[in-house]
C-alpha positions as CSV (number, residue, x, y, z in Angstrom):
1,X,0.0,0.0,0.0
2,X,2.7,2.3,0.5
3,X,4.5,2.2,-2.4
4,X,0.7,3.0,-4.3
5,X,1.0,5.7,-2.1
6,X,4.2,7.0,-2.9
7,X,3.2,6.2,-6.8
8,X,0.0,8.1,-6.9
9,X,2.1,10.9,-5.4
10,X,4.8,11.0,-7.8
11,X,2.4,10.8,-10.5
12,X,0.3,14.1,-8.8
13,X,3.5,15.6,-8.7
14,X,4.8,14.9,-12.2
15,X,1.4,16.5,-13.3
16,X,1.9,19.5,-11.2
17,X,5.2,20.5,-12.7
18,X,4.0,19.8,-16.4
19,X,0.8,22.0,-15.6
20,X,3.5,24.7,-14.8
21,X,5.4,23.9,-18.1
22,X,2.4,24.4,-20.0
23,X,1.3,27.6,-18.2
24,X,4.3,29.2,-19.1
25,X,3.6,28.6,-22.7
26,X,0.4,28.8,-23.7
27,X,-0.9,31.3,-21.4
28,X,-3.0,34.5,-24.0
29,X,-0.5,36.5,-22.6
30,X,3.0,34.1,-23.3
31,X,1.7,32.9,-25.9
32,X,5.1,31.1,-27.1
33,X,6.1,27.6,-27.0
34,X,10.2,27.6,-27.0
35,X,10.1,26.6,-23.6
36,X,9.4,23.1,-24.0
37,X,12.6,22.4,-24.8
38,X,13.5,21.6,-21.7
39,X,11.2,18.3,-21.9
40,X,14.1,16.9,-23.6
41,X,16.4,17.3,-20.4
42,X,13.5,15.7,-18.3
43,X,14.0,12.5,-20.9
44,X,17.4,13.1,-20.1
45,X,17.9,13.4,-16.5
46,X,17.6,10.3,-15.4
47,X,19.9,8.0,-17.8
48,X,23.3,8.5,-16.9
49,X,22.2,7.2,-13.5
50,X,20.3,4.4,-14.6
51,X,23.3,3.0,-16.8
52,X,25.5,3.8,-14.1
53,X,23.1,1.6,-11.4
54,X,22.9,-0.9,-13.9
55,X,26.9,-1.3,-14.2
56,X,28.1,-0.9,-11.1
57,X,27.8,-2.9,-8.2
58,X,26.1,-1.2,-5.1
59,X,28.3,-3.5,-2.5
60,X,31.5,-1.7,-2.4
61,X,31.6,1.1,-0.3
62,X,34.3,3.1,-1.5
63,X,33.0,5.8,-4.6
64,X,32.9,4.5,-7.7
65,X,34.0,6.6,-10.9
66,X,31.2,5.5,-12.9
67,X,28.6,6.5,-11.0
68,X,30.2,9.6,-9.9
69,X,30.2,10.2,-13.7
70,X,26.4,9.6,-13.7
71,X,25.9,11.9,-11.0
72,X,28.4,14.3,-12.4
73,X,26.1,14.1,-16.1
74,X,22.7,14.6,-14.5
75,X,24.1,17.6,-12.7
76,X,24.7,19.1,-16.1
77,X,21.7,18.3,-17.4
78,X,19.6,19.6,-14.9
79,X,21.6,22.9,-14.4
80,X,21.1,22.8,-18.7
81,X,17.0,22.6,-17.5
82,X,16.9,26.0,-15.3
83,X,19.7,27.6,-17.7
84,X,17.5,27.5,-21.1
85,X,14.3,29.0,-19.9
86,X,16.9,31.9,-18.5
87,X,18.4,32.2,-21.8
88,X,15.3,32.3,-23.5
89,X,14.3,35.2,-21.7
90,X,17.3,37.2,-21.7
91,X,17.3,36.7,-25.7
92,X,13.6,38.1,-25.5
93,X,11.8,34.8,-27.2
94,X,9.4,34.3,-23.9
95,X,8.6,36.7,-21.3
96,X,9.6,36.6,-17.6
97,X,6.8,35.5,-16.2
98,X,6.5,32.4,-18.7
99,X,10.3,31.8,-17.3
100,X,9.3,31.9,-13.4
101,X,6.1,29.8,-14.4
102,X,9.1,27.0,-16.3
103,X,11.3,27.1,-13.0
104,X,9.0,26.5,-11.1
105,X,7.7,23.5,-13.0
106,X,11.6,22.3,-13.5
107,X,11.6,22.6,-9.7
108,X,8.7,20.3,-9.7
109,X,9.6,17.5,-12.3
110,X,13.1,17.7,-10.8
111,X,12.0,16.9,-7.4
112,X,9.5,14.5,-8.1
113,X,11.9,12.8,-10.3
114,X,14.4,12.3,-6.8
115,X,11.9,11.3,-5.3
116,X,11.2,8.5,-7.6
117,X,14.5,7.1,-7.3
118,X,14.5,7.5,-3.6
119,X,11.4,5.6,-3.3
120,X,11.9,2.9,-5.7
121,X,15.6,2.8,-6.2
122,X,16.5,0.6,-3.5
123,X,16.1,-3.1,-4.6
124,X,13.6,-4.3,-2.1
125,X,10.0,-6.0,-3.1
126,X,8.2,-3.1,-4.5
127,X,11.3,-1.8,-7.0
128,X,11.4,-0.6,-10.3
129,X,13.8,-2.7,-11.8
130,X,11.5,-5.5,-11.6
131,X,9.6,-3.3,-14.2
């Protein structure tokens, strides 16, 4: 029951953020659709780290390149997710206000996307790599 929980909640919060992505482009006043872009980096996020958890063995406890590499890529990509909308508006293709409405809904997707892998990324009986 709890990981329903947990997965109706992530799934509420996934639809939270996107509402916010699509506010901030297709409001009558935005009006502009350059910001979803940054669905690409949402695909994109989580990879490294699932080819790095798929490599490397979770037993040793000393740090392990590869998945310091992982970590290392999704860092980039998410900081590449709050740094277009930014751009965007500096450059004058959306409005201010369309890129708060994108942070927020980066801060969002990002977070509910953590919380995925902190809630099915250990390998008990509810995990997702049984998917």
């Amino acid at each position: 029951v709890a990981g329903i929980t947990a997965l109706i909640s992530l799934s509420f919060g996934g639809a939270i953020g996107l509402m916010f992505l699509m506010l901030g482009c297709a409001l009558p006043i935005y009006n502009k659709y350059w910001p979803l872009f940054v669905l690409f980096f949402y695909i994109l996020s989580p990879i490294p780290y699932c080819i790095a958890r798929r490599l490397v063995d979770d037993t040793d406890a000393m740090s392990n390149a590869c998945k310091e590499l992982a970590i290392f890529l999704t860092t980039g990509i998410v900081v590449s997710a709050f740094g277009l909308p930014i751009v965007f508006a500096r450059a004058h293709l959306i409005e201010w206000g369309a890129c708060a409405l994108v942070l927020t809904g980066n801060t969002v997707i990002f977070a509910t996307i953590l919380g995925f892998f902190l809630v099915f990324g250990s390998n008990d009986d509810f995990s997702w790599q049984q998917w």
